[in-house]
N, C-alpha and C positions, 0 to 999 in steps of 0.2 A: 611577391611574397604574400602568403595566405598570415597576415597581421592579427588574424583574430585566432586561428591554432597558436601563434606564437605567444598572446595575450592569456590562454588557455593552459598555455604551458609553463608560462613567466608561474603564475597562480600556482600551480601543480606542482612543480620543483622549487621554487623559489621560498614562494610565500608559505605555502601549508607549511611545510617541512619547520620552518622559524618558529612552528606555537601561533601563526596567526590563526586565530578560528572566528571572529567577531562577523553574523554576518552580514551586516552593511557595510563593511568596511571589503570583505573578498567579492561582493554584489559589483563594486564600486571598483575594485583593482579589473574583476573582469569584463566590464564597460569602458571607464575609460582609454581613448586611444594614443598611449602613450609616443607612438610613433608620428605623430602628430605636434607633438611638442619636442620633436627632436630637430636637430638640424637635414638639410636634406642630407647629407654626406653621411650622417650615422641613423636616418633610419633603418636599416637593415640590420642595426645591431641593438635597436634602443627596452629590446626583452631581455636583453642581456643582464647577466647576475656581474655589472660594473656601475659604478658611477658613470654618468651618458655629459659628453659634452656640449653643450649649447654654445661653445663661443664665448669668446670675448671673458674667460677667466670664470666665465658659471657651470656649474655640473646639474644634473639632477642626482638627488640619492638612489641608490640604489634600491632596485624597486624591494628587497627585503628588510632593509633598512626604515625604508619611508613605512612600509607596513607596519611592523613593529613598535614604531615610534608612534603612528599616529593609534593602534591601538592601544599602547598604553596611556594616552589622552582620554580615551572615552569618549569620542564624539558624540553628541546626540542630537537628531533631526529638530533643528528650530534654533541650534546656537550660533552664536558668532563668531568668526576662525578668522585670522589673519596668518598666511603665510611667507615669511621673513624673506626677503633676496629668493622670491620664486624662480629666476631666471625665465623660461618661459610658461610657468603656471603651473604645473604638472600636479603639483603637492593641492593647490587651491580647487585645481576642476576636484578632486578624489575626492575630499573634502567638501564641496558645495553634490556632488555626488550620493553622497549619504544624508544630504539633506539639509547641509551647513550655510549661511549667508560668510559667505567669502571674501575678503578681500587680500590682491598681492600688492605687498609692498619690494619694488625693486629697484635700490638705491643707485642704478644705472641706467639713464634713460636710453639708451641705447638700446637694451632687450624691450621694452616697455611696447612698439608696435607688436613686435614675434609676441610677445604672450598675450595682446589682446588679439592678434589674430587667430595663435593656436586656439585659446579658450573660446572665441567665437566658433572654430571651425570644428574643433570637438561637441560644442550645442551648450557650451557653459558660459555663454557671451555675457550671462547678467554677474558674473564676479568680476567687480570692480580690482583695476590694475591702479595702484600711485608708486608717485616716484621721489623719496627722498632719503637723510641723511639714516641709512639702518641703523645705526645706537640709537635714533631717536624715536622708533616705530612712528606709528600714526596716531596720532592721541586722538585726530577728527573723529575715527569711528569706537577712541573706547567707549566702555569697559568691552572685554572680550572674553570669553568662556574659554577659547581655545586660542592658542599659539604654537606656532610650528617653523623654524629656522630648516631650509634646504642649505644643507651646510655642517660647518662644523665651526666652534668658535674656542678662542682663546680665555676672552673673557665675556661674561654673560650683562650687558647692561641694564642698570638700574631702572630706564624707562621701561622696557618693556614687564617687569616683573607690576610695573607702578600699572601698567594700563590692565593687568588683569582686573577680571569681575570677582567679586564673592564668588571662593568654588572654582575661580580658573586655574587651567594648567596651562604648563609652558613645557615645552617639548625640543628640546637641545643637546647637540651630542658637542660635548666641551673633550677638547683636544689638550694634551698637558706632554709636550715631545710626542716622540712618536703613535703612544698610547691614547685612544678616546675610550669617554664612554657616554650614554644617553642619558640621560637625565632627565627629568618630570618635577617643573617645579608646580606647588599648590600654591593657593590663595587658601587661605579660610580664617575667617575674623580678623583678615588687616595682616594674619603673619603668613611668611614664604617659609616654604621647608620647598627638601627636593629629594628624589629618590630614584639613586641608579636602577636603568631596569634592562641594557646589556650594553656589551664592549663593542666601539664601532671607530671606526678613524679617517673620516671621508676626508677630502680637501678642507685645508681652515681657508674661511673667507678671508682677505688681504684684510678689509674695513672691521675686521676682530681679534687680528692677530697683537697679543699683548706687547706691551713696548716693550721694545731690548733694551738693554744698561749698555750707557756708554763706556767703549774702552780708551783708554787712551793707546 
């Protein structure tokens, strides 16, 4: 399979089409090799306009999805990105791509080889992979400029909102029943606001799905 027409063409159909135009951000989708960060079983499909499965209960987003999302963050060369339950990186290489210092946090050590190998074998070996509880990000490397969940969540926790920098955003598409939408939290003088910026409805991660009410 000729993996770089299909990366050509993910871009073409996918992404233009959504309003993405930022461009180190389309520089960055048509570089990195997302097939790479796929499982072997679904690389053949991993340009696909779907949620791509990695196993073991992780998706990546969809690559018009991730697009969107990460342009409405505003990345910019020299900041610091952490990306939330990476599965195996895909969202962090893009990201360190455009010139970001990256780190994935993947609260399953399980995935945590696959995505330092993908991320090595794509040439983005220097973003740092950890592995621990997701509600609690990684306080080691705050403050952060940029935050980005591959995923979808129920409820949005209070840590991560705490490890932005002055100026950071947070980058989350929150699921409410069948319905999502994206969301863009700020930082600026200590207060969070957030503002939807489109409707989207991937997998909710199990480690964010809000608690049910008991019945009797």
């Amino acid at each position: 399979m000729d993996y770089a027409k299909a990366r050509t063409a993910m871009v073409e159909s996918q992404v233009r089409p959504a309003d993405v135009t930022a461009t180190a951000l389309i520089s960055a989708l048509r570089t990195v090799p997302r097939e790479v960060f796929a499982a072997p079983a679904t690389q053949a499909v991993a340009y696909a306009d779907a949620e791509l499965d990695v196993g073991g209960g992780r998706y990546l987003l969809r690559p018009r999805h991730l697009a969107k999302l990460l342009q409405a963050l505003e990345p910019r060369t020299g900041e610091k990105a952490m990306e939330l339950a990476g599965g195996t990186g895909y969202g962090a290489a893009v990201l360190a791509a455009c010139g970001l210092s990256t780190v994935v946090l993947e609260p399953s050590a399980a995935h945590v080889p696959a995505a330092r190998q993908a991320l090595e074998a794509a040439g983005y070996g220097e973003v740092a992979v950890v592995s621990t509880e997701l509600s609690a990000g990684w306080a080691e490397g705050a403050p952060y400029d940029v935050i980005v969940l591959n995923g979808a969540a129920e409820v949005v926790p209070e840590a991560w909102l705490a490890q932005l920098g002055e100026g950071g955003r947070l980058g989350v598409i929150v699921r409410q029943g069948p319905a999502g939408q994206a969301r863009v939290y700020q930082k600026e003088r200590g207060v969070v606001s957030f503002r939807v910026v489109f409707d989207a409805a991937p997998p909710v991660l199990p480690e964010l799905a809000a608690p049910r009410p008991f019945v009797f």
